[in-house]
Residue frames relative to the residue before (quaternion, step in Angstrom):
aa qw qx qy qz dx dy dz
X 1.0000 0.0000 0.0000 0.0000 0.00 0.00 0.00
X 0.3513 -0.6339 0.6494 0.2303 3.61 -0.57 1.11
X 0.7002 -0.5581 0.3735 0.2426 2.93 -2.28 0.77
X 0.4128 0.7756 -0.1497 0.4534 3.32 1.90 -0.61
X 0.7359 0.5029 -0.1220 0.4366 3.26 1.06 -1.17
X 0.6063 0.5583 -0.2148 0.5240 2.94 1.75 -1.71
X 0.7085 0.4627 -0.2857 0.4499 3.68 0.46 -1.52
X 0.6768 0.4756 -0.5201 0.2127 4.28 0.34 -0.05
X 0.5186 0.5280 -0.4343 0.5135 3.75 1.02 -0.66
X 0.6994 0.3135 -0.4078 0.4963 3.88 0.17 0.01
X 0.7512 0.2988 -0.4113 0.4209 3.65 0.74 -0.37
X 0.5881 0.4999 -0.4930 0.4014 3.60 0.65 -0.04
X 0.6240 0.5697 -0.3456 0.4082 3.75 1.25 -0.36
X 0.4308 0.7177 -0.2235 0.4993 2.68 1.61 -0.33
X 0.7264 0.3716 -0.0668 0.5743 3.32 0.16 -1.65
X 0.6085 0.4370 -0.5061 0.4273 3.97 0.61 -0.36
X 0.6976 0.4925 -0.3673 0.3686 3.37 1.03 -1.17
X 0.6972 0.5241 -0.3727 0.3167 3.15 0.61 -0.97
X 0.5151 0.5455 -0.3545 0.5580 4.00 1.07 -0.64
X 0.5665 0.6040 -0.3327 0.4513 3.80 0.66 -0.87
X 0.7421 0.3973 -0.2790 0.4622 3.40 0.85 -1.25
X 0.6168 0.5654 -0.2062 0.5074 3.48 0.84 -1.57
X 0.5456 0.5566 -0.4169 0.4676 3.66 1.09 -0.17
X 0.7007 0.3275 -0.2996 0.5586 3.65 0.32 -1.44
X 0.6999 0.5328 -0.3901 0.2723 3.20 -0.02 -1.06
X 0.7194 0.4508 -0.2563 0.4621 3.64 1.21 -0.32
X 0.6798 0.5446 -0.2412 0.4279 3.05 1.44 -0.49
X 0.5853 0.5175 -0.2588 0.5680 3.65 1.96 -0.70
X 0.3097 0.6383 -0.4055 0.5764 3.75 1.85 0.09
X 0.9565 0.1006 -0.0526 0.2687 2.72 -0.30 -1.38
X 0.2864 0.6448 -0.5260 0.4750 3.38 1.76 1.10
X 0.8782 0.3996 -0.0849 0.2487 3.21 0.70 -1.14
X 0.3521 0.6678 -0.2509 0.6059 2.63 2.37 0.17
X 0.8590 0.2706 -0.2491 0.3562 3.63 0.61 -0.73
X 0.5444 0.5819 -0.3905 0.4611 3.12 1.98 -0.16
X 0.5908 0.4957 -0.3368 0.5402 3.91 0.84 -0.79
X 0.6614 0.5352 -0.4961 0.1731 3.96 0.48 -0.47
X 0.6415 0.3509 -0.4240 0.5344 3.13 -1.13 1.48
X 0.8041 0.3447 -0.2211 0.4310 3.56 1.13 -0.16
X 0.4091 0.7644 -0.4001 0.2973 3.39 1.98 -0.11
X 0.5674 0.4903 -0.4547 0.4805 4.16 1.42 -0.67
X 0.5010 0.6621 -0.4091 0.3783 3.81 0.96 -0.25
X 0.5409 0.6262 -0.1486 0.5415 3.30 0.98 -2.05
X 0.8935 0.3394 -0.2554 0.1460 3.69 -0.04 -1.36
X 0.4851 0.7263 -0.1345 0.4680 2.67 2.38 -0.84
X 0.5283 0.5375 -0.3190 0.5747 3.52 1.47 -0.87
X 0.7880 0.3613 -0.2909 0.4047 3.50 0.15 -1.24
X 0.5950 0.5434 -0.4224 0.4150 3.71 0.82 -0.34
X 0.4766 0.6575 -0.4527 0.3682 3.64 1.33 -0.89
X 0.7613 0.4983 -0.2818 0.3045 3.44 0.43 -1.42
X 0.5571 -0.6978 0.4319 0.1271 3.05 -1.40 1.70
X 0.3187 -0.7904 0.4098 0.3252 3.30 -0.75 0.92
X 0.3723 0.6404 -0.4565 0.4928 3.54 0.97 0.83
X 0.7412 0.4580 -0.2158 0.4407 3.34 1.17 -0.37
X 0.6571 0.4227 -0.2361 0.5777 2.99 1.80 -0.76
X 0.3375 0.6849 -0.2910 0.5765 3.39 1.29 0.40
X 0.8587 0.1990 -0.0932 0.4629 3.35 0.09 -1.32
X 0.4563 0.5986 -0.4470 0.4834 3.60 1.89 0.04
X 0.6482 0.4273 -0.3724 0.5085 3.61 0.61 -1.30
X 0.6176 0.4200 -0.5032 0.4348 3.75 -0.08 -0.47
X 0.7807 0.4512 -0.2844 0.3256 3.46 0.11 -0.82
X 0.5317 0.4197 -0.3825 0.6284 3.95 1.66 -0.02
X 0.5295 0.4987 -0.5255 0.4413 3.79 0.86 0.39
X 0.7592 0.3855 -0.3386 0.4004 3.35 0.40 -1.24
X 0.4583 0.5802 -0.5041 0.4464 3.67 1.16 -0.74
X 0.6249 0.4755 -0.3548 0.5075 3.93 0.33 -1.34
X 0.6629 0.4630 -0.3535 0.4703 4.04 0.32 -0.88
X 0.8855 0.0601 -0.2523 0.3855 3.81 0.32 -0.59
X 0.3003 0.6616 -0.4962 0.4754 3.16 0.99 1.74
X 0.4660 0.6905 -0.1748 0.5248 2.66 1.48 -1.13
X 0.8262 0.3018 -0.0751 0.4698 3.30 -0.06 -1.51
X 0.6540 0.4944 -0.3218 0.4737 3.70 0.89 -0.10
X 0.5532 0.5718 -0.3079 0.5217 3.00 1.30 -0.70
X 0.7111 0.4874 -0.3053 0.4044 3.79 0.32 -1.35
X 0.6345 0.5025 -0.3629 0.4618 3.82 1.27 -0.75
X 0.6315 0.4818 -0.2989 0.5289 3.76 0.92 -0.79
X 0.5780 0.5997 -0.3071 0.4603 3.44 0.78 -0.46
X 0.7974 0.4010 -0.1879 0.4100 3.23 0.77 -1.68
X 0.5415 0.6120 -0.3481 0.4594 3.75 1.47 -0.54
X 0.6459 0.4804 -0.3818 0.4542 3.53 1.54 -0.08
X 0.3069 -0.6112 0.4077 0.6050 3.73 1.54 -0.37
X 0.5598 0.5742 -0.5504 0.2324 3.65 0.36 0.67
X 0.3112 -0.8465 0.4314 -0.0234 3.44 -0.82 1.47
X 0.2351 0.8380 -0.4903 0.0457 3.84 0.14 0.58
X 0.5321 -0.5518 0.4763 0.4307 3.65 -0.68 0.27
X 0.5960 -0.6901 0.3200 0.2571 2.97 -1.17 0.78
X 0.5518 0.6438 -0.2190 0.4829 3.37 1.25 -0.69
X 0.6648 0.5668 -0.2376 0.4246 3.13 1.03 -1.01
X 0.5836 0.6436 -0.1241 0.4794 3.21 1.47 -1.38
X 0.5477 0.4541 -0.2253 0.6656 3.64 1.12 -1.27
X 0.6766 0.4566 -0.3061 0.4899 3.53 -0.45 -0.57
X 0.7660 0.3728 -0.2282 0.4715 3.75 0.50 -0.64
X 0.5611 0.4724 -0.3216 0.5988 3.49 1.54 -1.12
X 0.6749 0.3579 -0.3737 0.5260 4.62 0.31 -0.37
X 0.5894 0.4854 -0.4668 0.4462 4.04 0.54 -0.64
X 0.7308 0.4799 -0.2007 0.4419 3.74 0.85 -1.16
X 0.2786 0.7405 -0.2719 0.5478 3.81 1.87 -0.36
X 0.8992 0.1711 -0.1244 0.3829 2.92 -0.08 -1.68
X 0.7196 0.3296 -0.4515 0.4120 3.58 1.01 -0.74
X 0.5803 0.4087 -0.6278 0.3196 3.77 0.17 0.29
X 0.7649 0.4184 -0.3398 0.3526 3.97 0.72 0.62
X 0.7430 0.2181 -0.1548 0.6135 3.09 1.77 0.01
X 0.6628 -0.0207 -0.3373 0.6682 3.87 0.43 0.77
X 0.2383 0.6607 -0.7076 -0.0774 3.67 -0.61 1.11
X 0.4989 0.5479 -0.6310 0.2295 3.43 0.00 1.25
X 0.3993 0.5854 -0.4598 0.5352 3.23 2.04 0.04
X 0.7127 -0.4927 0.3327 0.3724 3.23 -2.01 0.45
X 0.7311 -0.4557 0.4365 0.2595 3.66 -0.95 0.87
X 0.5472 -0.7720 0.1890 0.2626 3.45 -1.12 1.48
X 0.3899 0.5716 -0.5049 0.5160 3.69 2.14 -0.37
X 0.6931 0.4162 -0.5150 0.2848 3.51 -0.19 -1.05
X 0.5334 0.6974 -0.3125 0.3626 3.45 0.76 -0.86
X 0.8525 0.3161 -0.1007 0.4040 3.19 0.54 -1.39
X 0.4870 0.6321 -0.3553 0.4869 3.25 1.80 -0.70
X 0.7244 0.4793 -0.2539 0.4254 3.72 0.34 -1.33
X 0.6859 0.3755 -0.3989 0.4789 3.87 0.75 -0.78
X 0.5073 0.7226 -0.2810 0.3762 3.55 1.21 -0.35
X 0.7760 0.3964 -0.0828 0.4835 3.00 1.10 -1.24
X 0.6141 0.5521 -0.2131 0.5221 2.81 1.56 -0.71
X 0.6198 0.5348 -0.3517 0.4540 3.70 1.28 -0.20
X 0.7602 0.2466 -0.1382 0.5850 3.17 0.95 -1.54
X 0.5762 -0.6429 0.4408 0.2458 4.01 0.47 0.86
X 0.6014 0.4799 -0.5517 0.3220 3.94 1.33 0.55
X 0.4531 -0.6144 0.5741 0.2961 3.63 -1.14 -0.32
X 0.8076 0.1214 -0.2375 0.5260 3.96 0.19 -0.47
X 0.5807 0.5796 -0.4926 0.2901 4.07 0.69 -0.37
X 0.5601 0.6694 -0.2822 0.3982 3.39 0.96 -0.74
X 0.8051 0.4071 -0.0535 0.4280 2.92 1.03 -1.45
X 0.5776 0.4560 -0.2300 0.6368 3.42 1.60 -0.31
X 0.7120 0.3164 -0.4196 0.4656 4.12 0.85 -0.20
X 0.4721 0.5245 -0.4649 0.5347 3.89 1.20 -0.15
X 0.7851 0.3557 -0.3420 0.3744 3.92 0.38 -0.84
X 0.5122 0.6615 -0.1690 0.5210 3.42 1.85 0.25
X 0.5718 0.4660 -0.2234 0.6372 3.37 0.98 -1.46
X 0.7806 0.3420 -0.3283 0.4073 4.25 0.49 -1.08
X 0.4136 0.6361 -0.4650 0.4562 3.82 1.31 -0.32
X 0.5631 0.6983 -0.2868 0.3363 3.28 0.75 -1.67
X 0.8307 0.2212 -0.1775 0.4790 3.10 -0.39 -2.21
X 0.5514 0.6116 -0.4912 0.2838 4.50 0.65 -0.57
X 0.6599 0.5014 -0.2755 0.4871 3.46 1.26 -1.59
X 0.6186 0.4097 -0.4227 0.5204 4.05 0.83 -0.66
X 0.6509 0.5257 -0.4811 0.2618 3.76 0.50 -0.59
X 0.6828 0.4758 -0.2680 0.4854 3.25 1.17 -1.34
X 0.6795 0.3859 -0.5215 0.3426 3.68 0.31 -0.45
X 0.8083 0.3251 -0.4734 0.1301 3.40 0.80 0.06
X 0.3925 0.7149 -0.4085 0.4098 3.29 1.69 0.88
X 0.6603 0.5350 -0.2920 0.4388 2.80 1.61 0.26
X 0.2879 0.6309 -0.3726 0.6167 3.41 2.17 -0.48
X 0.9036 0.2247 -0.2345 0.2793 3.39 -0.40 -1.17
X 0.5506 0.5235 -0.4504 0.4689 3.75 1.12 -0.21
X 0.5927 0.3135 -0.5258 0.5235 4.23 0.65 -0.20
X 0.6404 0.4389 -0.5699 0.2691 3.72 -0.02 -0.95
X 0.8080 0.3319 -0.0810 0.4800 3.75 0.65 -1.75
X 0.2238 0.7392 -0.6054 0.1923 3.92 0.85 0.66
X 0.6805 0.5798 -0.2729 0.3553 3.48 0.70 -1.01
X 0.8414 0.3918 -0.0436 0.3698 3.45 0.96 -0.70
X 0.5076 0.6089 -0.2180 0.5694 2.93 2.42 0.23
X 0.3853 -0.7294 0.5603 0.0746 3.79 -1.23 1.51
X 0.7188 0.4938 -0.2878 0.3957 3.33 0.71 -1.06
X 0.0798 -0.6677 0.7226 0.1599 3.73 -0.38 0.74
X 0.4957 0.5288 -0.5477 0.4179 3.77 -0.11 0.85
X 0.5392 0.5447 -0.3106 0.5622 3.54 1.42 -0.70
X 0.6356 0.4186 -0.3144 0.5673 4.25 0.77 -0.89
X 0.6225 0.5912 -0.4069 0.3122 3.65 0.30 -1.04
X 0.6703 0.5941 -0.1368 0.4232 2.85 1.03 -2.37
X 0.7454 0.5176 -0.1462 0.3938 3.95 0.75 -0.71
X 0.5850 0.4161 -0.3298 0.6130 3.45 1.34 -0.98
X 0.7026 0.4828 -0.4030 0.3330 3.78 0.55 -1.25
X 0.6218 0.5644 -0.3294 0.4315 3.62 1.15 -0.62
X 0.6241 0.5220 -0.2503 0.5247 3.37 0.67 -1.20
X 0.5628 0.6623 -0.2830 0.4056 3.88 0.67 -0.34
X 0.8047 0.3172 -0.0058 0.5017 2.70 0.84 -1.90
X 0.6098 0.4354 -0.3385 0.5692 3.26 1.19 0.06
X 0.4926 0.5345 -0.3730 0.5766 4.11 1.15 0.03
X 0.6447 0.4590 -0.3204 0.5206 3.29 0.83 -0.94
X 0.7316 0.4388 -0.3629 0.3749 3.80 -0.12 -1.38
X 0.7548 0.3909 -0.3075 0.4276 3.71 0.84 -0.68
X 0.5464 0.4597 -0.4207 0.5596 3.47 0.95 -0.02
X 0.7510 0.4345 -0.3669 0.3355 3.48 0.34 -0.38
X 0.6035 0.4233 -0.2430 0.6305 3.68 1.05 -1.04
X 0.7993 0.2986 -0.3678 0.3698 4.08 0.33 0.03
X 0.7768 0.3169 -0.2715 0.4716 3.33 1.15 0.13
X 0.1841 -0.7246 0.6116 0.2590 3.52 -0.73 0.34
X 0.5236 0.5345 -0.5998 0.2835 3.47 -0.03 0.39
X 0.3975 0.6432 -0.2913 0.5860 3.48 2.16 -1.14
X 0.8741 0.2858 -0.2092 0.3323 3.42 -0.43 -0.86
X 0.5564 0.5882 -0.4501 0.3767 3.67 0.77 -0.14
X 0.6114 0.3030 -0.6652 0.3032 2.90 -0.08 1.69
X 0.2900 0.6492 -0.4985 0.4959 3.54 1.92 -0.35
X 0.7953 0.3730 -0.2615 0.3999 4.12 -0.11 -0.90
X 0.6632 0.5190 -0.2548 0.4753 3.62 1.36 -0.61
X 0.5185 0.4964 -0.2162 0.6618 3.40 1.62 -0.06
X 0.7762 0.3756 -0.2025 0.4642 3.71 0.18 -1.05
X 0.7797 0.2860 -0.2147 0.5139 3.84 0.73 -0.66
X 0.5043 0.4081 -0.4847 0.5866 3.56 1.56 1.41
X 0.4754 0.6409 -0.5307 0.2859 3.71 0.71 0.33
X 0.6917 -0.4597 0.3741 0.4126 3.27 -1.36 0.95
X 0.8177 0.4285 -0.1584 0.3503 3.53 0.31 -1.94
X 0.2791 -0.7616 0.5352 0.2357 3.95 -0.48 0.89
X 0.3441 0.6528 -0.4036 0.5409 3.79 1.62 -0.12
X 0.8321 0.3650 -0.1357 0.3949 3.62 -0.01 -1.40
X 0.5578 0.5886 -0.2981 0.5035 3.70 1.46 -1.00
X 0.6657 0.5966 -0.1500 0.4225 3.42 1.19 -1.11
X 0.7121 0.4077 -0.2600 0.5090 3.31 1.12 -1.64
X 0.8105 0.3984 -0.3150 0.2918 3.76 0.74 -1.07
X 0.3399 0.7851 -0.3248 0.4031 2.98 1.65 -0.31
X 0.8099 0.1977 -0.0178 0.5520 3.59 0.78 -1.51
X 0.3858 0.4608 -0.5914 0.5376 3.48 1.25 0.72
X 0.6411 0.6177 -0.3505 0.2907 3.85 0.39 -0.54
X 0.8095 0.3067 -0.2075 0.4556 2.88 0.95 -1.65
X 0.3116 0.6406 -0.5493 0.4367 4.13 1.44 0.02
X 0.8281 0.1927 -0.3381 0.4035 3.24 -0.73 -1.61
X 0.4794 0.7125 -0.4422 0.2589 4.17 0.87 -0.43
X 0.8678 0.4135 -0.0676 0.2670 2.90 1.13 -1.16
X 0.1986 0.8611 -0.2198 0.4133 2.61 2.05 0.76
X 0.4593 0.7147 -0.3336 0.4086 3.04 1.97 -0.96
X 0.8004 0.4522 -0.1789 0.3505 3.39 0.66 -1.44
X 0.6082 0.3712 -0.2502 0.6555 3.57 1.74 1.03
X 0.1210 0.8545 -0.4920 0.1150 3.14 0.42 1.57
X 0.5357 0.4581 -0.4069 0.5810 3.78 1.32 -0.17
X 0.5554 0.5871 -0.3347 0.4846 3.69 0.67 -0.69
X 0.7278 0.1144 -0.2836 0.6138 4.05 0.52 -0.70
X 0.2775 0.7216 -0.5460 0.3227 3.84 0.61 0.49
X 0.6347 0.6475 -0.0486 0.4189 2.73 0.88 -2.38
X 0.7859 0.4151 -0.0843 0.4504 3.02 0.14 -1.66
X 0.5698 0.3868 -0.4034 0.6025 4.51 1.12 -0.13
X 0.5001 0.5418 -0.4830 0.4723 4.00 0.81 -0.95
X 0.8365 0.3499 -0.2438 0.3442 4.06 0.26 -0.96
X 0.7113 0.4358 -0.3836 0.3961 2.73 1.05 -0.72
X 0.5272 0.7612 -0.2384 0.2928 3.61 1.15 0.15
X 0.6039 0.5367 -0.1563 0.5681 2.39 1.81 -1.45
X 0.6415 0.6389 -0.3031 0.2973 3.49 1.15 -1.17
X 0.6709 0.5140 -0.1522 0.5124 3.49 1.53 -1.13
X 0.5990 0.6241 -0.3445 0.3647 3.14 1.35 -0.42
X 0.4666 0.7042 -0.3063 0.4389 3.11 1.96 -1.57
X 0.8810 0.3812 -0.1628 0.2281 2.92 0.55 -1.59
X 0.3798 0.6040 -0.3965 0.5777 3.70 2.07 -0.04
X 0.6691 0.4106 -0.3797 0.4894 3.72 0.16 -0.66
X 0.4979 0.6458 -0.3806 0.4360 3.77 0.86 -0.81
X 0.6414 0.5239 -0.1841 0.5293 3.52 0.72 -1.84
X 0.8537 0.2492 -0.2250 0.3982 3.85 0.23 -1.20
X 0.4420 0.6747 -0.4305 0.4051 3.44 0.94 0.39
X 0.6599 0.4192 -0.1458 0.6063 3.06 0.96 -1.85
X 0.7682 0.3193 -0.4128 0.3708 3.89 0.00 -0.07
X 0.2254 0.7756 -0.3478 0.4761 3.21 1.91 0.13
X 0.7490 0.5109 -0.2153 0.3629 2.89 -0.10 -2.46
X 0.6895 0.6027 -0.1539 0.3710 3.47 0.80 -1.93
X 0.2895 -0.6860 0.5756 0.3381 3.41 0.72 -0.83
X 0.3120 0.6799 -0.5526 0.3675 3.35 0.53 1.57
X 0.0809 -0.7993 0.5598 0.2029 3.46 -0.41 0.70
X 0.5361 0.5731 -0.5907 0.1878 3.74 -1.21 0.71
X 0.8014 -0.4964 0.2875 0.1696 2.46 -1.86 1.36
X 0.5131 -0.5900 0.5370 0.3166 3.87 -1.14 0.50
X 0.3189 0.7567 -0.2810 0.4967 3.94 1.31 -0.19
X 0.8004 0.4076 0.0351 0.4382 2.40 0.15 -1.77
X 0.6331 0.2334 -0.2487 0.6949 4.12 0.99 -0.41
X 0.6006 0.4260 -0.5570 0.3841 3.72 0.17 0.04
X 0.6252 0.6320 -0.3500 0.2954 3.49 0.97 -0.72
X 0.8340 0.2265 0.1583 0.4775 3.11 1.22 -2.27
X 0.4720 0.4917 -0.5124 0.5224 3.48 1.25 0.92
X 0.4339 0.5155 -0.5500 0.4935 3.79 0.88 -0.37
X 0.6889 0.6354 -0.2526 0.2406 3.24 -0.16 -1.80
X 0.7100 0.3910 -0.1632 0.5625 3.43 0.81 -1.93
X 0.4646 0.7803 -0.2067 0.3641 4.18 1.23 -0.85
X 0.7199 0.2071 -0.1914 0.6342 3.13 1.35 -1.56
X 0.4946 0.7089 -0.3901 0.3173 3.82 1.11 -0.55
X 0.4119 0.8184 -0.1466 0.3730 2.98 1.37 -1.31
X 0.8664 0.2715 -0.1041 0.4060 3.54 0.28 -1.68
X 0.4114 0.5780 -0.6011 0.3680 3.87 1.23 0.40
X 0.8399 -0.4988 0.1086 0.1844 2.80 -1.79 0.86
X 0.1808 0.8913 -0.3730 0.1841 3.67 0.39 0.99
X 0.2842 -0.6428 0.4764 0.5283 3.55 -0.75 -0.71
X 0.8503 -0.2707 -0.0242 0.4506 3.16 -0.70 1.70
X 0.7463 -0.4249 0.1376 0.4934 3.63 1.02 0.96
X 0.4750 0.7627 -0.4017 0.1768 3.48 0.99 -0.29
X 0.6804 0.3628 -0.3033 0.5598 3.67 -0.43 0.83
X 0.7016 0.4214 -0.1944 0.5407 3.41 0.83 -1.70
X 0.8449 0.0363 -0.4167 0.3335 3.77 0.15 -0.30
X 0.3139 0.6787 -0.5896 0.3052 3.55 0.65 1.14
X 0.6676 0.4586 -0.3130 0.4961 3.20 1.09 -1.35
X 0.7161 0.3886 -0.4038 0.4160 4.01 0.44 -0.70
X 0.4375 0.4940 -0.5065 0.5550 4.17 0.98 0.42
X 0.6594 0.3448 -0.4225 0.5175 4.17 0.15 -0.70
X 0.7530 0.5454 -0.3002 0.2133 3.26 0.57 -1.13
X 0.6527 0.3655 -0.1498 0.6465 3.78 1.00 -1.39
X 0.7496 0.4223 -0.2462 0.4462 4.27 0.42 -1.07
X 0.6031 0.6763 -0.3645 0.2147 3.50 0.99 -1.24
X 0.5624 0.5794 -0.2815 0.5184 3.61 1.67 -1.13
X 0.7866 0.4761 -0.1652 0.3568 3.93 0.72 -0.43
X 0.6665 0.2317 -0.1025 0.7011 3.34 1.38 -1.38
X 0.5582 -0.4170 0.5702 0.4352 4.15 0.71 -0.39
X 0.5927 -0.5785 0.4837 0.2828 3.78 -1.28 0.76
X 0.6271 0.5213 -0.3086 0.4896 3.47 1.01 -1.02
X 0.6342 0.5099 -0.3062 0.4939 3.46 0.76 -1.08
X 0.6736 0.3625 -0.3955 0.5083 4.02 0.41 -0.93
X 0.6819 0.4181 -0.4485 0.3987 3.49 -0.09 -0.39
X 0.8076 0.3664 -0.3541 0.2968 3.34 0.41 -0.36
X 0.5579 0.5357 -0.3705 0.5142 3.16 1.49 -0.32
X 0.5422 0.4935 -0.4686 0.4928 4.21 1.42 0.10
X 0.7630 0.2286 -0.3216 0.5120 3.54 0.69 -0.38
X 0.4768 0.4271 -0.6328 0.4356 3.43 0.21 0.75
X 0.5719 0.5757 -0.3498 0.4681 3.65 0.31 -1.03
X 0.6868 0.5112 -0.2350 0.4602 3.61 0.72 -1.29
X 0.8696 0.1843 -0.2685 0.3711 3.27 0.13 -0.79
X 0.1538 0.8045 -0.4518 0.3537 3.86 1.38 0.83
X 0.4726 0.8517 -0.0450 0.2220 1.82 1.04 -2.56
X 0.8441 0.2716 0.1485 0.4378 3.16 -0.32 -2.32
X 0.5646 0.6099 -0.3434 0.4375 3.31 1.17 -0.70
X 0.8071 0.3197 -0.1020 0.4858 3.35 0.68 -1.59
X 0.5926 0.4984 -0.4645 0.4297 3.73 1.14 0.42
X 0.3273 0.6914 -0.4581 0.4527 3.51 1.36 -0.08
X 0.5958 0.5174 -0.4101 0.4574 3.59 0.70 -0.70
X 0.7327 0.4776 -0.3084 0.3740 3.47 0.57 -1.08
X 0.4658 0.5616 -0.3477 0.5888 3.72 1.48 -0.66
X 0.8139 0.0865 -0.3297 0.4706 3.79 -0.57 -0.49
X 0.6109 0.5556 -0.5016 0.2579 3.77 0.44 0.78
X 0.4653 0.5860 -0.2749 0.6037 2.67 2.24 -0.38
X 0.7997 0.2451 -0.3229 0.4428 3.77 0.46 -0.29
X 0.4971 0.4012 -0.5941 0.4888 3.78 1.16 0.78
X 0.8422 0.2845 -0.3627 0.2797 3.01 0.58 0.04
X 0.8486 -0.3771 0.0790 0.3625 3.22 0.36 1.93
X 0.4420 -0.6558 0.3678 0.4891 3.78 1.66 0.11
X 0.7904 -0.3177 0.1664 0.4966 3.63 1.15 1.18
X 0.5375 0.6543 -0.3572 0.3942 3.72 1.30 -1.11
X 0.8121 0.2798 -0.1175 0.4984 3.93 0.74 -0.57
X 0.5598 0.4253 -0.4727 0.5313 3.31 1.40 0.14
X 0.5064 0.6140 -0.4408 0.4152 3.67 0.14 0.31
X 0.7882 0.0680 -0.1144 0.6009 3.52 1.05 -0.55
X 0.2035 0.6871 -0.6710 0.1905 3.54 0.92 1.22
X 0.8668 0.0530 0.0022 0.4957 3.83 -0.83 0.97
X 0.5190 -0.5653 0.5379 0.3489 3.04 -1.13 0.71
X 0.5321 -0.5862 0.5235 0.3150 4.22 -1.32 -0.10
X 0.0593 0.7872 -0.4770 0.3863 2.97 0.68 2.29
X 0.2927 -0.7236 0.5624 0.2728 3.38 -0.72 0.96
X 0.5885 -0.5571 0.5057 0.2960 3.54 -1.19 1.12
């Protein structure tokens, strides 16, 4: 069997998935296309409101978000002994930016960042286990603060989809940290894995476990690393209340600390890079506050920021050589 042969059942699974996405994602288009029709000169009129000081001071603010990702990332990184200049690291966190918004049938922006990673500091699983860390990281900071803001604003909230949406999160995030910190928790994850057929796979998940596991033994270090990733989401709530600002939308920072987490994790079902899905969760969780017209427009303002400021990551990817020279930017040096 040629290598050709071997590699099509993974690319046609591939391609199913990828049509899968490009499915919903057209189809939550074109929900929201026919419900807004007749109301889209409404929609445009909002989005024209917004100063271009404001859109300005939005794109600056998906940099610094990108800057203390950046920097959270390099600490999770560095608890692996992997060492990369910081710049180098940024530059990889905006190249990945852009392809999870502009080739998302290409491979997804961790892979991206995992492989130039590895490919800098010469490991193979650390990379890949502090990116699948560094994102644990910023989900568990997202939800605690959707959880900050459902006790503060519990009293003043209709949607029992908003309570659901929070306990089920808060679970699953009680759950991921009990599991990856204890093995007494996990010993059936290992009673399962060290019966697989493949001694390759027994091997690989085996030591995906005990990486992110060992994280335990760097508790000021993932301290560090929730302090940013907090700040980073904050950047990006203030982002949200600016622009609904800009619009003449009136609601309450509370209020987006509560239900951008929420709409954040909603966001990541299968899609192309959320499109459709996190318009519809803005009408859906915001629509009761700013008006449906108002959430949608304040998802596709957000959206095209968004896209605006990942362009950066696209012409860093083509100074640097279509990726061919960004693989050996610098030796794996700690800034």
């Amino acid at each position: 069997m040629t290598a050709s042969s071997k590699s099509s059942p993974s690319l046609m699974r591939k391609n199913i998935f990828f049509i899968l996405r490009l499915g919903i994602s057209a189809a939550a288009i074109f929900f929201l296309w026919s419900t807004f029709r007749g109301r889209w000169g409404q929609i445009y009129s909002m989005l024209r409101n917004i100063n271009f000081g404001i859109i300005v001071i939005s794109f600056l603010l998906i940099l610094l978000t990108q800057f203390l990702v950046t920097a959270r990332l390099k600490e999770i990184l560095s608890a692996q002994e992997v060492h990369i200049k910081f710049k180098n690291l940024f530059f990889l966190s905006m190249i990945a930016l852009f392809f999870n918004n502009f080739l998302p049938s290409a491979l997804g922006g961790d892979v991206v960042k995992a492989y130039y990673a590895g490919k800098q500091s010469k490991k193979t699983m650390e990379p890949y286990t502090a990116i699948f860390t560094d994102r644990a990281v910023g989900y568990i900071t997202l939800i605690a603060w959707s959880a900050i803001g459902l006790w503060i604003y519990r009293n003043q909230l209709n949607n029992a989809a908003v309570f659901h949406s929070v306990y089920v999160m808060v679970a699953v995030a009680i759950g991921l940290i009990l599991f990856f910190t204890s093995r007494q928790i996990s010993k059936p994850y290992h009673w399962i894995v060290n019966r697989l057929p493949s001694e390759v796979w027994r091997s690989r998940l085996n030591r995906l476990y005990d990486c992110v596991n060992g994280y335990r033994a760097h508790p000021f270090l993932m301290l560090f690393a929730v302090g940013l990733s907090a700040l980073s989401h904050l950047s990006l709530i203030y982002m949200n209340w600016l622009l609904a600002r800009g619009m003449g939308l009136d609601v309450s920072l509370g209020i987006l600390m509560l239900l951008l987490p929420i709409i954040g994790v909603v966001q990541n079902a299968p899609s192309i890079n959320g499109l459709g899905i996190r318009e519809g969760a803005y009408v859906f969780f915001l629509g009761e506050y700013i008006s449906s017209e108002g959430a949608l427009a304040l998802s596709v303002a957000f959206y095209l920021v968004f896209l605006a400021a990942s362009l950066c990551g696209g012409i860093i990817y083509v100074m640097g050589g279509g990726g061919q020279k960004l693989g050996a930017m610098g030796d794996a040096k700690t800034s």
